[in-house]
C-alpha positions in Angstrom: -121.1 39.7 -24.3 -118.7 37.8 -27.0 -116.6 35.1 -24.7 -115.3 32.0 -24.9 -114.0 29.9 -22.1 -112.2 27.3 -21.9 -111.6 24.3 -19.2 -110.5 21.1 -18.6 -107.3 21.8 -18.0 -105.0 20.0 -15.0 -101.8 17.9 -14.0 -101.3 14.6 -15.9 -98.4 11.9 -16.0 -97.0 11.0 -18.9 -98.9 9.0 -21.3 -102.5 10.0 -19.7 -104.8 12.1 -21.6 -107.3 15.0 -21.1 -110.5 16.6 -22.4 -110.3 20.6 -22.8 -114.0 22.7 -23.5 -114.1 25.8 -25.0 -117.3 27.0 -24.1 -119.1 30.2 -26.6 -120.9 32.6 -24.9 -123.3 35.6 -27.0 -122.6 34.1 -30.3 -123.4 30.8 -32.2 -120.6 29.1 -32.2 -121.1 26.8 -35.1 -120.9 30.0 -37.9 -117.2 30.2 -37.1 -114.2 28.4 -37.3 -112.2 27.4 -33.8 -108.7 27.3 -33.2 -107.0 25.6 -30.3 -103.6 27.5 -29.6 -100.8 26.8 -26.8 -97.9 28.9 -25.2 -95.3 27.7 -22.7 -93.2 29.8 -20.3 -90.8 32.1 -22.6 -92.4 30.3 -25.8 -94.5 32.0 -28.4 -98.2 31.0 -28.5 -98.3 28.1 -31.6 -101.4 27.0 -32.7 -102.3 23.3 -33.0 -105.4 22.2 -34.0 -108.7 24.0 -35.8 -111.8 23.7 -37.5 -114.1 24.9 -39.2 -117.6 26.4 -39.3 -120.1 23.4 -38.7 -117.4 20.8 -38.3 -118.0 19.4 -41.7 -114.3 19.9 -43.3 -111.0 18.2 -42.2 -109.5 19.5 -39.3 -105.8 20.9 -39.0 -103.7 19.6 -36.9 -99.7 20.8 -35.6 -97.3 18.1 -36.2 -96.5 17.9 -32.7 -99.9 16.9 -31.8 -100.8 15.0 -34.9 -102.1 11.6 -34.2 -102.6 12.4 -30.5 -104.7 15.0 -30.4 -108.4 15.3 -31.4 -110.4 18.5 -31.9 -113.9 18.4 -32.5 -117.6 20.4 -31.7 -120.8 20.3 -30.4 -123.0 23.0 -32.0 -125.7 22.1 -29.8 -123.8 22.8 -26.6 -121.7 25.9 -28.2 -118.7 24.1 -27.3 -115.6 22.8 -29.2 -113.4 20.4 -27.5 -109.7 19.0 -28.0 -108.8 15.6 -26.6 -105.8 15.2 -25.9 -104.2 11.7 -25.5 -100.6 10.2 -24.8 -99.6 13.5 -23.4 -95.4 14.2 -23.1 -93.9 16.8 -21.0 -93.7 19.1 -24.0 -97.6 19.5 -24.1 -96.9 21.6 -20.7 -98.0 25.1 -21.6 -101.6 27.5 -21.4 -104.3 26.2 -24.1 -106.0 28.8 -25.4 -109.2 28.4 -28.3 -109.8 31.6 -30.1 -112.5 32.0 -32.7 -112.2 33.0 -36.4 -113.1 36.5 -37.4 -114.6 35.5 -40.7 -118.1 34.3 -40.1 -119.2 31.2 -42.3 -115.4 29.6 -43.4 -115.4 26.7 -45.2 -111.6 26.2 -43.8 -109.6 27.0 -40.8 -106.1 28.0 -40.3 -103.7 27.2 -37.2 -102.2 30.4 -37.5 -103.1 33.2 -35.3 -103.8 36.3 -38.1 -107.6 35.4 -38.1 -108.5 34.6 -34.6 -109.9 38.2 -32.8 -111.6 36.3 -30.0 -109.9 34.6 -27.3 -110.2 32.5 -23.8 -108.3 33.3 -20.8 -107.0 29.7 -21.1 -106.4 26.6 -19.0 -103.1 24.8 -17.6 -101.7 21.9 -18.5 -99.0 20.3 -16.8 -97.5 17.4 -18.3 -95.2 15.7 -15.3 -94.0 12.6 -13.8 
């Protein structure tokens, strides 16, 4: 069975940081492309941060998480994480990764067209 699932998620003041996992199950997660996407309460979901198949081309980053956020993978483990650091109250929403369609990419997009896979998601709470 094709899943992914993420963790990681949790409550965090201001200014703290945290580690999400998006864990692939039944596929190798390494041939495709990853996407981190996020959706707060009446919002729609945005993406923010992606990369590509092996990890070997620059990452794409949202400018609201640029600088603060890092995504990266560990094709060993079949796992793609996204640290998160000097978190604001904006960053509240569901964090979702989602995996590219297209099998081998050489690029990644933070935009949801090519994403057909999806986690259930995690919580984060950004809150003094």
């Amino acid at each position: 069975q094709l899943q992914l699932v993420e963790s990681g998620g949790g409550s965090v003041q201001p200014g703290g940081s945290l580690r999400l996992s998006c864990a692939a199950s039944g596929f190798t997660l390494d041939n495709y492309a990853i996407g981190w996407f996020r959706q707060a309460p009446g919002k729609e979901r945005e993406g923010i941060s992606c990369i590509n198949s092996r990890g070997d081309g620059m990452p794409n980053y949202a400018d609201s998480v640029k600088g603060r956020f890092t995504i990266s993978r560990d094709n060993a483990k079949n796992t793609v994480y996204l640290q998160m650091s000097s978190l604001k109250p904006e960053d509240t929403a569901g964090y979702y990764c989602a995996r590219d369609w297209r099998p081998y990419s050489h690029l990644c997009t933070i935009t949801k067209g090519p994403y057909n896979l999806w986690g259930q998601g995690t919580q984060v709470t950004v809150s003094s």
